[in-house]
Residue, then its C-alpha position, 0 to 999 in steps of 0.5 A: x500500500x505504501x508503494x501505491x500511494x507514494x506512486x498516487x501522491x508523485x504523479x500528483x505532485x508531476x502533474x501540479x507541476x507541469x500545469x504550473x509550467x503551462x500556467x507560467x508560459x501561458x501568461x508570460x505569452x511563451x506559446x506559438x499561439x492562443x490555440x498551442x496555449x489552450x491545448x496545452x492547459x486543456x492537456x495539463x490540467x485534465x492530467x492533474x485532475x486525474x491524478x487528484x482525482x486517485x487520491x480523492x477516491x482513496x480519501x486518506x492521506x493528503x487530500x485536503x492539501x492536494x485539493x489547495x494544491x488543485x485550487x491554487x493552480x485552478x485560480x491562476x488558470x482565470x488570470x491573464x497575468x499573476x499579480x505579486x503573492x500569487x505564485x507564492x500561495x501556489x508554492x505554499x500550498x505545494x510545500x503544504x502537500x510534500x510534507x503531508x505526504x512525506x508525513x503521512x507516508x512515514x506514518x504507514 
């Protein structure tokens, strides 16, 4: 079970992290075009939902954390630029899921 979840919380944690590179490119206007900058946030964020998703069916472990996590990246997705703090509560909330996660893994 330990393996299971430390995969399930990984491919969380990948996948946040790849949306948030699409978040940051897409605003800093580092996309071909509008249309390259739509799939590639359509793709990223499907890919984080899914792996949230795995660990919300478990409901055990780090859930409310990766839910903030989710959120986070949910709310930089409806802005067109990032005002100051707003990468910051992004980094906070990712900091927030690794040490539930390492803490709940050391646990079991």
């Amino acid at each position: 079970m330990y393996l299971a979840r430390r995969d399930a919380y990984a491919a969380f944690l990948t996948a946040s992290d790849a949306e948030g590179a699409v978040i940051w490119r897409r605003t800093e206007g580092r996309y071909d075009s509008p249309e390259d900058a739509l799939a590639a946030t359509r793709e990223s964020y499907a890919a984080t939902q899914a792996a949230f998703n795995v660990l919300d069916v478990e409901g055990v472990g780090p859930v409310e954390q990766a839910r903030d996590l989710r959120d986070q990246l949910r709310d930089l997705h409806r802005l067109d630029t990032v005002p100051d703090g707003a990468w910051e509560a992004y980094t906070t909330a990712r900091a927030a899921f690794v040490h539930a996660a390492r803490g709940f893994l050391g646990r079991n």
